[in-house]
Biopython code that builds the backbone (N, CA, C, O; Angstrom):
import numpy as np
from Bio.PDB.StructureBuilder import StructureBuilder

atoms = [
    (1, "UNK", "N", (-39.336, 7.661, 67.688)),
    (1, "UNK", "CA", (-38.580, 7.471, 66.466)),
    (1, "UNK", "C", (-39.230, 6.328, 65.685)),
    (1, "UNK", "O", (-39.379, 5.246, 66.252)),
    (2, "UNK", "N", (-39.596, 6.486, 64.516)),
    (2, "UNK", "CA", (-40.445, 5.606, 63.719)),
    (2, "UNK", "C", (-39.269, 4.642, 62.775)),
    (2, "UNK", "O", (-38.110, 5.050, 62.709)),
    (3, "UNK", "N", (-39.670, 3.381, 62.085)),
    (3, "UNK", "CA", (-38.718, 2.490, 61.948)),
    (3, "UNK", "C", (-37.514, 3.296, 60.887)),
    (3, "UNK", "O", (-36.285, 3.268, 60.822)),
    (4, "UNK", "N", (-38.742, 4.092, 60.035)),
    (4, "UNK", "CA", (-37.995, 4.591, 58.789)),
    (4, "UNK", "C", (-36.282, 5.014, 59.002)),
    (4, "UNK", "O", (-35.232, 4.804, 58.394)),
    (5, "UNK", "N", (-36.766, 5.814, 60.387)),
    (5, "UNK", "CA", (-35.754, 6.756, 60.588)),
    (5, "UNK", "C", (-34.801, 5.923, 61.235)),
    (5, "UNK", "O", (-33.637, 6.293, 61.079)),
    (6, "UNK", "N", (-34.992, 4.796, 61.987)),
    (6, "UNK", "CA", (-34.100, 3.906, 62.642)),
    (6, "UNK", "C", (-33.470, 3.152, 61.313)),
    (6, "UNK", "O", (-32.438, 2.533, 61.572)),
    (7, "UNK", "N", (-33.898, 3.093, 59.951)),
    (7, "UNK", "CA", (-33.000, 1.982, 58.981)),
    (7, "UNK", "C", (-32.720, 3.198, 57.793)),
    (7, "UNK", "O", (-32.332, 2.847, 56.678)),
    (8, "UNK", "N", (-32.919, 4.488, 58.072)),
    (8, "UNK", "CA", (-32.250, 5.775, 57.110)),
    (8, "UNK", "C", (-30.746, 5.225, 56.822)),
    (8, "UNK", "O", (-30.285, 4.930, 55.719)),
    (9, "UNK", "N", (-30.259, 5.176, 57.767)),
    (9, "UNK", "CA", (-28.663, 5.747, 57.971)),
    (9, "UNK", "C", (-27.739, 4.185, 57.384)),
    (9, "UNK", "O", (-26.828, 4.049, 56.567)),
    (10, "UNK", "N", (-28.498, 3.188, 58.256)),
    (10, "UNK", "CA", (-27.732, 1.998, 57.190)),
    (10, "UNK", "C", (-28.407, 1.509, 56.088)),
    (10, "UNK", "O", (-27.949, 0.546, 55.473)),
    (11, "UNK", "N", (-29.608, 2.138, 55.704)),
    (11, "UNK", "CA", (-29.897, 2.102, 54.149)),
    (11, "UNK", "C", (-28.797, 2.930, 53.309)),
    (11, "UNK", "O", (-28.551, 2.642, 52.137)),
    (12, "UNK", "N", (-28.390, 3.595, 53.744)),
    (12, "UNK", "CA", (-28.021, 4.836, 52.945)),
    (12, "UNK", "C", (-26.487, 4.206, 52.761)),
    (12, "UNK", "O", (-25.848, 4.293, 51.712)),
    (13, "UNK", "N", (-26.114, 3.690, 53.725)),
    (13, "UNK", "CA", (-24.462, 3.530, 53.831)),
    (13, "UNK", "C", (-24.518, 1.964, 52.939)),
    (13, "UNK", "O", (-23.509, 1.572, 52.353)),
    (14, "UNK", "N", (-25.565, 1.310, 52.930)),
    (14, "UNK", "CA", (-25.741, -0.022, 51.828)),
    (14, "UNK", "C", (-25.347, 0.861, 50.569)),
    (14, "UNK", "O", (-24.304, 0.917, 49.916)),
    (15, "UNK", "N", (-26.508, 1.502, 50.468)),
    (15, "UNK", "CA", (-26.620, 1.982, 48.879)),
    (15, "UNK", "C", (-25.163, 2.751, 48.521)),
    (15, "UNK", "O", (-24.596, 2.833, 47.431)),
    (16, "UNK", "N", (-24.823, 3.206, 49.648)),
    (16, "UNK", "CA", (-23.170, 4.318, 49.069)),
    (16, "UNK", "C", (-21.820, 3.448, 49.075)),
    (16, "UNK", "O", (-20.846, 3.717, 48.372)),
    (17, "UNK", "N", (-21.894, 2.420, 49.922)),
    (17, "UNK", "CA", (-20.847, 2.025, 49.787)),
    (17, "UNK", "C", (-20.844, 0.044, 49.461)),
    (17, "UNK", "O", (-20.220, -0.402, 48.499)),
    (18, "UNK", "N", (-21.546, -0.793, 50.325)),
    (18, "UNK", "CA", (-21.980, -2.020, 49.614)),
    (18, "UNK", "C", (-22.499, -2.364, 48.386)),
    (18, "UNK", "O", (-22.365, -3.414, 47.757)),
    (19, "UNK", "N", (-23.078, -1.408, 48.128)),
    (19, "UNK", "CA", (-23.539, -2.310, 46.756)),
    (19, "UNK", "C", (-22.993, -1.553, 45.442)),
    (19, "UNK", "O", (-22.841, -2.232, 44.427)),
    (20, "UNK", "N", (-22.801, -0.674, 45.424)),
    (20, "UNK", "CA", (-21.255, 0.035, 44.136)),
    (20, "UNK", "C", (-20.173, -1.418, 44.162)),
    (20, "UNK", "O", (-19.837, -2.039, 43.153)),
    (21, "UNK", "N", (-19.812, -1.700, 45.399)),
    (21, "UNK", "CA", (-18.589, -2.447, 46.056)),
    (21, "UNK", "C", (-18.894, -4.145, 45.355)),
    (21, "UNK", "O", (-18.342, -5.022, 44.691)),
    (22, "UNK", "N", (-20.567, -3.722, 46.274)),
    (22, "UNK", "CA", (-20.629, -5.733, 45.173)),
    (22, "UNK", "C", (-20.961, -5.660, 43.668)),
    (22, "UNK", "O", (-20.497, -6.590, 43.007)),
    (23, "UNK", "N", (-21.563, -4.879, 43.107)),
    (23, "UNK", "CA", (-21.625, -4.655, 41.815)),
    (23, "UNK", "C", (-20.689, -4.774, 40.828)),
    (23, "UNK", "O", (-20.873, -5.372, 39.768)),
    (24, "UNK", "N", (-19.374, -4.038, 41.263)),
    (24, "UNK", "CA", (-18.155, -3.528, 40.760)),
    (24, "UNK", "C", (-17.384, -4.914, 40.920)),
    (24, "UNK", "O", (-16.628, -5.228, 39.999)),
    (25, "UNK", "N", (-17.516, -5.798, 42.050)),
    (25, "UNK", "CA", (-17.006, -7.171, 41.957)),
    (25, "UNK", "C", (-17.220, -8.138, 40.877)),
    (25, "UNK", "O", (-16.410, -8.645, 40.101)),
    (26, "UNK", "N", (-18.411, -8.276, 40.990)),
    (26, "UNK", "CA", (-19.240, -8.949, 40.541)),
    (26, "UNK", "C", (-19.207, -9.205, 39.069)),
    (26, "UNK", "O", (-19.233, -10.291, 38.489)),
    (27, "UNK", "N", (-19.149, -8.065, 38.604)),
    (27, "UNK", "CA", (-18.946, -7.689, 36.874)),
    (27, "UNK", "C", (-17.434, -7.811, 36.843)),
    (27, "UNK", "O", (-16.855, -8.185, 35.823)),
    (28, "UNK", "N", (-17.004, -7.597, 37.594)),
    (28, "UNK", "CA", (-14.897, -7.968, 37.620)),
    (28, "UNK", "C", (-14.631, -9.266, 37.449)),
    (28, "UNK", "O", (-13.692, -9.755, 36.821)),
    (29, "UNK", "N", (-15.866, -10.045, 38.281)),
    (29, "UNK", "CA", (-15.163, -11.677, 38.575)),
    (29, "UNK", "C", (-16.118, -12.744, 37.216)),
    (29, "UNK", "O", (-15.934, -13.920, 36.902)),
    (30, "UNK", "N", (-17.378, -11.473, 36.538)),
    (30, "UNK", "CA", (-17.806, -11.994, 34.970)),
    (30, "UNK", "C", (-16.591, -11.889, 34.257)),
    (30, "UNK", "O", (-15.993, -12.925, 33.968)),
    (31, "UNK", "N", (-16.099, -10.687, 33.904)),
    (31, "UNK", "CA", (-15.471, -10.250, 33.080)),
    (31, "UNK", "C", (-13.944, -11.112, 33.201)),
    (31, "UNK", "O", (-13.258, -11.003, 32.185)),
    (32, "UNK", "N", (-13.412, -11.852, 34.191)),
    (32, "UNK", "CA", (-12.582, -12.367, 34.184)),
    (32, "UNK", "C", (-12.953, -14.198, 34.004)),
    (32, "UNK", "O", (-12.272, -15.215, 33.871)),
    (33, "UNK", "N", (-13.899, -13.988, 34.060)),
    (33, "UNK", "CA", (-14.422, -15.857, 33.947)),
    (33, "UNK", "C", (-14.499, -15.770, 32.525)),
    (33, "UNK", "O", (-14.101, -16.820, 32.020)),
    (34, "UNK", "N", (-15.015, -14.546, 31.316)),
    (34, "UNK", "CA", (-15.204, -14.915, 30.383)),
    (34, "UNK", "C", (-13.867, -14.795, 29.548)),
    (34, "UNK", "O", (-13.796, -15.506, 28.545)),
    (35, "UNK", "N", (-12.776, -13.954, 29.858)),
    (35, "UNK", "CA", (-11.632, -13.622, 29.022)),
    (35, "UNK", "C", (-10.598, -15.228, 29.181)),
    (35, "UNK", "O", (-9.422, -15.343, 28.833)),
    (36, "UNK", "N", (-11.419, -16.241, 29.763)),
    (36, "UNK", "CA", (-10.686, -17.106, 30.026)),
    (36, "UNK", "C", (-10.855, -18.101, 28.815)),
    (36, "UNK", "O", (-11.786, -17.905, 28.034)),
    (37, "UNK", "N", (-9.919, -19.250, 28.611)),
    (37, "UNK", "CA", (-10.404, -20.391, 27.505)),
    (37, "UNK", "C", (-10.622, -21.058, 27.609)),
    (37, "UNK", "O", (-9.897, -21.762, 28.312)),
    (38, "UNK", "N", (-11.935, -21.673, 27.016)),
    (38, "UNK", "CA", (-12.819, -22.811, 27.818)),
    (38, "UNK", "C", (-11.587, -24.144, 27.181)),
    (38, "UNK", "O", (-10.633, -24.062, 26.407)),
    (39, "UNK", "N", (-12.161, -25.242, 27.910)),
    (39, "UNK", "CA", (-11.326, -26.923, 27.436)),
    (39, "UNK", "C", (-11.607, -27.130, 25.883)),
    (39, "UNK", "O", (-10.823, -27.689, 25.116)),
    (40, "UNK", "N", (-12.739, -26.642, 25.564)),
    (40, "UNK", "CA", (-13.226, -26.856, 24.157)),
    (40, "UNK", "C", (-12.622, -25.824, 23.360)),
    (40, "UNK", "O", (-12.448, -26.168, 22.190)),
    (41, "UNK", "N", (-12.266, -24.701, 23.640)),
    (41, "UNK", "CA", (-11.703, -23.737, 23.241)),
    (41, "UNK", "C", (-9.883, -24.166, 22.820)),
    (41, "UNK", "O", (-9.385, -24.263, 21.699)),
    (42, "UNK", "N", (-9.290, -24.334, 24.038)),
    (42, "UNK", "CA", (-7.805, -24.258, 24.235)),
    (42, "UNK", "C", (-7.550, -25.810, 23.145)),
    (42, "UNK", "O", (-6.582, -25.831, 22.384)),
    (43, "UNK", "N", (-8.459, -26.921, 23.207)),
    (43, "UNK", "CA", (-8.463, -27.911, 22.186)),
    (43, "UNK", "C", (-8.088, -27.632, 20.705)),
    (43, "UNK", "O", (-7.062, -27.895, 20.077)),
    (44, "UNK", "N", (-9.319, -26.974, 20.323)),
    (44, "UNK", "CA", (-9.781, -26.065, 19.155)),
    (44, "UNK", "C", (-8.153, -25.134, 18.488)),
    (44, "UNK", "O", (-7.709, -24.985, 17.350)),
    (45, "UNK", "N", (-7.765, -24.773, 19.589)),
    (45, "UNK", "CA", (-6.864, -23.699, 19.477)),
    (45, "UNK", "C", (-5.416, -24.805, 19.037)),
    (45, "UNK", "O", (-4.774, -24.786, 17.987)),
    (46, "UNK", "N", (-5.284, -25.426, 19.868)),
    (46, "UNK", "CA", (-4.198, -26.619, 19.420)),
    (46, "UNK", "C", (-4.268, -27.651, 18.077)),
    (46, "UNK", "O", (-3.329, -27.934, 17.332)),
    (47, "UNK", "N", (-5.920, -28.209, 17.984)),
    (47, "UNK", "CA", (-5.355, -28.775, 16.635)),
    (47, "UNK", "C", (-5.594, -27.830, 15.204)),
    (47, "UNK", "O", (-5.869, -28.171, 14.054)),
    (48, "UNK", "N", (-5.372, -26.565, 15.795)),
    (48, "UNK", "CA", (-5.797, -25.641, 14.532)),
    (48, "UNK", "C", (-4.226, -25.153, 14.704)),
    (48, "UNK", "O", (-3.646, -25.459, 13.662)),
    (49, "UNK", "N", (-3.569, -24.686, 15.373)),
    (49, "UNK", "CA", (-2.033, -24.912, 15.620)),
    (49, "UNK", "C", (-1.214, -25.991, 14.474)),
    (49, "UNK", "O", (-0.456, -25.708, 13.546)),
    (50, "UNK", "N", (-1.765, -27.469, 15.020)),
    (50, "UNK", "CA", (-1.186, -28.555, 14.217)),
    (50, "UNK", "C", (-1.218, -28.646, 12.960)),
    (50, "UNK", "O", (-0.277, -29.137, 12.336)),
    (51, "UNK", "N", (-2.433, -28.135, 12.316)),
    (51, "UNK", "CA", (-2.610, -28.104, 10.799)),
    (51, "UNK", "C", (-1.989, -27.036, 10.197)),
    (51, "UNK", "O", (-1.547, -26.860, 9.062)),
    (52, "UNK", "N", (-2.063, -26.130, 11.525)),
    (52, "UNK", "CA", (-0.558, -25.469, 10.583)),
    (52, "UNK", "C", (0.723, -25.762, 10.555)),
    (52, "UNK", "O", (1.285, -25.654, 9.465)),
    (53, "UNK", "N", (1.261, -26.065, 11.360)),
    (53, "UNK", "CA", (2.266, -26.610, 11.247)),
    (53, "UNK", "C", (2.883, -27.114, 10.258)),
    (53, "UNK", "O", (3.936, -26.845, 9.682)),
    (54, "UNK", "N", (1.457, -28.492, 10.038)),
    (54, "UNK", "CA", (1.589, -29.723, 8.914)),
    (54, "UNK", "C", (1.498, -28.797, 7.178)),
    (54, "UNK", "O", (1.897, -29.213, 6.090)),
    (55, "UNK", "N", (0.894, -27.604, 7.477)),
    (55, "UNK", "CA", (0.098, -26.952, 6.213)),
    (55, "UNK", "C", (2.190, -26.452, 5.660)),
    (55, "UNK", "O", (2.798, -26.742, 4.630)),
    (56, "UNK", "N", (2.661, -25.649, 6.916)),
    (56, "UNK", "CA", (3.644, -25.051, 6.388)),
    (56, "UNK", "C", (4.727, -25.962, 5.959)),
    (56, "UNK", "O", (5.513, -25.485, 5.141)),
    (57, "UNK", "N", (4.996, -27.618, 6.490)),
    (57, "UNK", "CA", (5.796, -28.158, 6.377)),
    (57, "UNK", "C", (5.486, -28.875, 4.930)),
    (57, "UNK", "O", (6.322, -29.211, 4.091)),
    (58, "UNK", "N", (3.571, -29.065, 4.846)),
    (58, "UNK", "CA", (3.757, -29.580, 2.838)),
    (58, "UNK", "C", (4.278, -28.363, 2.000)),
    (58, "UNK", "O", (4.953, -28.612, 1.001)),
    (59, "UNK", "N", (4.009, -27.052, 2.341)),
    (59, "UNK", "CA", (4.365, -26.234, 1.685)),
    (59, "UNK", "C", (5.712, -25.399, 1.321)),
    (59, "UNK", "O", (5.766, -24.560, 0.422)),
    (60, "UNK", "N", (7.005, -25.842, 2.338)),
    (60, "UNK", "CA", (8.427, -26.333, 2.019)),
    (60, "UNK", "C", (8.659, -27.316, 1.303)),
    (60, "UNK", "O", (9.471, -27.259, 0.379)),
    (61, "UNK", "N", (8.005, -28.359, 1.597)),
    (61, "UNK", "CA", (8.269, -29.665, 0.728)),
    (61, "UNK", "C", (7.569, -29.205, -0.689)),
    (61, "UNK", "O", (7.946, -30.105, -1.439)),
    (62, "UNK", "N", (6.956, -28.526, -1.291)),
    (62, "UNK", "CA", (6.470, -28.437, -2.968)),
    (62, "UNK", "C", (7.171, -27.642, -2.806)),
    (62, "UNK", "O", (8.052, -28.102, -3.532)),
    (63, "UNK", "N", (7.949, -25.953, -2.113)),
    (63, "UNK", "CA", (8.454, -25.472, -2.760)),
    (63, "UNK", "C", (9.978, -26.060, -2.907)),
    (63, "UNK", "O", (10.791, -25.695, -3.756)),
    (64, "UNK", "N", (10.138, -26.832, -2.117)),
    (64, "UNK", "CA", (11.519, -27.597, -2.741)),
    (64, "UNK", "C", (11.571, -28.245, -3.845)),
    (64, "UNK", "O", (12.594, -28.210, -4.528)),
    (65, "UNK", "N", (10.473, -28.953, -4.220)),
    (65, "UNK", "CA", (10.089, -29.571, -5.124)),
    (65, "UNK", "C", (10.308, -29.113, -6.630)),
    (65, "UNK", "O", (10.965, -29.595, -7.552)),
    (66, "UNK", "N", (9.373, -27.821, -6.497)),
    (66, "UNK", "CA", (9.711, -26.925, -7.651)),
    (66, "UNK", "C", (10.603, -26.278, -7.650)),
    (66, "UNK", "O", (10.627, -25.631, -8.697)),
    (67, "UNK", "N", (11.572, -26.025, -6.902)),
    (67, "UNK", "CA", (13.114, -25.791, -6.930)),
    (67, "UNK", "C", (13.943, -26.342, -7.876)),
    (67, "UNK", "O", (14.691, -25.970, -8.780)),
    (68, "UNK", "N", (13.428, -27.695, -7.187)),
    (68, "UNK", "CA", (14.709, -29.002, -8.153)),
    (68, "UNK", "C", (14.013, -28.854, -9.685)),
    (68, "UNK", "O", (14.603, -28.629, -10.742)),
    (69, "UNK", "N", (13.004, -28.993, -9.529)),
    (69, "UNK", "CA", (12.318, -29.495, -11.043)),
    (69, "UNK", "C", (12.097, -28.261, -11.797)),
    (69, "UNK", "O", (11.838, -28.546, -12.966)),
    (70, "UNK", "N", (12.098, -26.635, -11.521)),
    (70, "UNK", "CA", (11.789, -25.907, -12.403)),
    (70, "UNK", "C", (12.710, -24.880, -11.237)),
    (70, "UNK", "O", (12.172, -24.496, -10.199)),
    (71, "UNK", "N", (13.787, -24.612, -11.504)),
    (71, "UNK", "CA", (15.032, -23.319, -10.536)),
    (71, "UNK", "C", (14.096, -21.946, -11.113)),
    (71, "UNK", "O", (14.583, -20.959, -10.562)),
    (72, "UNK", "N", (13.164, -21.606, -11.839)),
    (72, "UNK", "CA", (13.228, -20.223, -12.283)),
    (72, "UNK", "C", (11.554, -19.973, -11.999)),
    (72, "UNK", "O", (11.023, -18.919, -12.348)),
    (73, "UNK", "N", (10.722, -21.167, -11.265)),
    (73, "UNK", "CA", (9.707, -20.700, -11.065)),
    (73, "UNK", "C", (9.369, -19.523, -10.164)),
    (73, "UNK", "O", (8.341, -18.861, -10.306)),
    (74, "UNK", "N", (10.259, -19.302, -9.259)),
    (74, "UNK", "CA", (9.853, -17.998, -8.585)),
    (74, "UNK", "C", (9.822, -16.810, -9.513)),
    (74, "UNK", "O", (8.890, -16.017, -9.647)),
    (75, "UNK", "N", (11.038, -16.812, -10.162)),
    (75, "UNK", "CA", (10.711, -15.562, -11.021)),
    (75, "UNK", "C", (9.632, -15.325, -11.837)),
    (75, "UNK", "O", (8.862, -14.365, -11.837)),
    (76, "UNK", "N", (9.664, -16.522, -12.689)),
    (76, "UNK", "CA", (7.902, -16.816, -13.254)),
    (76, "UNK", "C", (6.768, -15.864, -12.437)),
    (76, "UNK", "O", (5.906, -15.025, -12.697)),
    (77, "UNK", "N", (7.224, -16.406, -11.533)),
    (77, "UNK", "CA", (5.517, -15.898, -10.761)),
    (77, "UNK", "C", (5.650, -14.535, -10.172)),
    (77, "UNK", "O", (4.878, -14.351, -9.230)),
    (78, "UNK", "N", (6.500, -13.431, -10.505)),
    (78, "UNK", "CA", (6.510, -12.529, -9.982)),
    (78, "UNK", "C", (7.486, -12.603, -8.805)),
    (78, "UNK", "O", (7.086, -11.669, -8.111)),
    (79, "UNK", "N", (8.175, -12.964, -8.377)),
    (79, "UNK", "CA", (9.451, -13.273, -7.267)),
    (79, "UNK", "C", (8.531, -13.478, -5.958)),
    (79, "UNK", "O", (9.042, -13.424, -4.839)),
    (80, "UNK", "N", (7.513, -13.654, -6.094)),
    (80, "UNK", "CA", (6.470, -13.981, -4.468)),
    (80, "UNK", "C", (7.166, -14.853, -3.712)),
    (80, "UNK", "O", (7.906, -15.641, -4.300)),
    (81, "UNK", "N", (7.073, -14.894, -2.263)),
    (81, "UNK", "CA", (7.015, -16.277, -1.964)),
    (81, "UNK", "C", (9.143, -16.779, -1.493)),
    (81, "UNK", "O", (9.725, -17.814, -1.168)),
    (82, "UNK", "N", (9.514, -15.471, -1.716)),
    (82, "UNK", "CA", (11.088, -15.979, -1.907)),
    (82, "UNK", "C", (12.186, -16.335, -0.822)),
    (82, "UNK", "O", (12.407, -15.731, 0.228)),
    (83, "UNK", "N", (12.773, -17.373, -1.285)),
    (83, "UNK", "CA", (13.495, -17.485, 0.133)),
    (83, "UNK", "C", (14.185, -16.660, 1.086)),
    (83, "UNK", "O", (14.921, -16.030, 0.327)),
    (84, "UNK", "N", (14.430, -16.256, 2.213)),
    (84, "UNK", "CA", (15.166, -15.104, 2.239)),
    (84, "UNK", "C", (14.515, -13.986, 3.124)),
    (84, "UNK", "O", (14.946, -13.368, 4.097)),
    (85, "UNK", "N", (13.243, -13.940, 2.398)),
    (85, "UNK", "CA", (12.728, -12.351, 2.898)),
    (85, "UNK", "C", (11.804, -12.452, 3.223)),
    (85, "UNK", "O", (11.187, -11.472, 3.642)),
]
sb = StructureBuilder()
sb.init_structure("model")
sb.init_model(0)
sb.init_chain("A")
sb.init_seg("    ")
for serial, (resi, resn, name, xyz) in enumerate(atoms, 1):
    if name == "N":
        sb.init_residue(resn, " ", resi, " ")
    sb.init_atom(name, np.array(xyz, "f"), 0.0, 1.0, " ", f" {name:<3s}", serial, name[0])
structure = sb.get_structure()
Protein backbone atom coordinates (compact mmCIF):
# COMPACT_ATOMS: atom_id res chain seq x y z
CA UNK A 1 0.00 0.00 0.00
CA UNK A 2 1.70 3.20 -1.16
CA UNK A 3 1.44 6.48 1.07
CA UNK A 4 -1.13 8.03 -1.36
CA UNK A 5 -3.56 5.48 -0.61
CA UNK A 6 -2.82 5.41 3.20
CA UNK A 7 -3.73 9.58 3.40
CA UNK A 8 -6.84 9.14 0.48
CA UNK A 9 -9.47 8.64 3.02
CA UNK A 10 -8.48 11.39 5.66
CA UNK A 11 -7.65 13.75 2.89
CA UNK A 12 -10.93 13.39 1.64
CA UNK A 13 -12.85 13.57 5.02
CA UNK A 14 -10.53 17.10 5.66
CA UNK A 15 -11.70 18.43 2.44
CA UNK A 16 -15.65 17.20 3.04
CA UNK A 17 -16.11 17.99 6.25
CA UNK A 18 -13.13 20.26 8.16
CA UNK A 19 -12.53 22.72 6.09
CA UNK A 20 -16.34 23.78 4.67
CA UNK A 21 -16.64 23.68 8.78
CA UNK A 22 -13.53 26.08 9.32
CA UNK A 23 -14.24 28.25 6.45
CA UNK A 24 -17.92 28.73 7.26
CA UNK A 25 -16.60 29.77 10.90
CA UNK A 26 -14.27 31.79 10.08
CA UNK A 27 -16.20 34.19 7.71
CA UNK A 28 -19.10 33.96 10.64
CA UNK A 29 -16.68 35.16 13.36
CA UNK A 30 -15.40 38.19 10.32
CA UNK A 31 -18.72 38.97 9.67
CA UNK A 32 -19.63 39.37 13.28
CA UNK A 33 -16.39 41.35 14.38
CA UNK A 34 -17.26 43.78 11.63
CA UNK A 35 -21.19 44.43 12.25
CA UNK A 36 -19.85 45.54 15.57
CA UNK A 37 -19.06 49.45 16.71
CA UNK A 38 -15.77 50.36 17.02
CA UNK A 39 -14.92 53.00 20.43
CA UNK A 40 -14.36 55.60 17.72
CA UNK A 41 -17.47 54.76 16.15
CA UNK A 42 -20.05 54.45 19.26
CA UNK A 43 -18.19 58.11 20.31
CA UNK A 44 -18.95 59.56 16.90
CA UNK A 45 -22.44 58.18 17.22
CA UNK A 46 -23.08 59.98 20.69
CA UNK A 47 -21.80 63.41 20.12
CA UNK A 48 -23.68 63.44 16.81
CA UNK A 49 -26.78 62.36 19.07
CA UNK A 50 -25.95 65.57 21.30
CA UNK A 51 -26.01 68.10 18.57
CA UNK A 52 -29.10 66.97 17.95
CA UNK A 53 -30.58 67.20 20.68
CA UNK A 54 -29.07 70.81 21.23
CA UNK A 55 -30.08 71.47 17.26
CA UNK A 56 -33.88 70.51 18.19
CA UNK A 57 -33.98 72.33 21.50
CA UNK A 58 -32.60 75.95 19.57
CA UNK A 59 -35.16 75.13 17.20
CA UNK A 60 -38.28 75.15 19.82
CA UNK A 61 -36.78 78.03 21.31
CA UNK A 62 -37.02 80.35 17.71
CA UNK A 63 -40.10 78.69 17.03
CA UNK A 64 -41.45 80.01 20.25
CA UNK A 65 -39.94 82.99 19.58
CA UNK A 66 -41.73 83.65 16.44
CA UNK A 67 -44.86 82.63 18.05
CA UNK A 68 -44.81 85.49 20.52
CA UNK A 69 -43.44 88.04 18.08
CA UNK A 70 -45.28 87.20 14.78
CA UNK A 71 -48.71 84.42 15.87
CA UNK A 72 -49.37 84.09 11.95
CA UNK A 73 -45.95 83.12 10.75
CA UNK A 74 -46.78 79.59 10.23
CA UNK A 75 -49.43 80.35 7.99
CA UNK A 76 -47.15 82.74 6.11
CA UNK A 77 -45.01 80.01 5.26
CA UNK A 78 -47.35 77.59 4.00
CA UNK A 79 -48.56 75.89 7.50
CA UNK A 80 -45.00 73.75 7.51
CA UNK A 81 -43.53 72.94 10.52
CA UNK A 82 -46.95 72.97 12.76
CA UNK A 83 -47.52 72.22 16.12
CA UNK A 84 -49.52 69.27 16.53
CA UNK A 85 -48.81 67.07 13.59
Amino acid sequence: MNPFEMLFVPMVLFMVIVAPTWIVMHYRSMNRSRSQLSDGDRQSLEDMLVAVDQMADRIESLESILDADHPNWRQQHGGQNQQGS
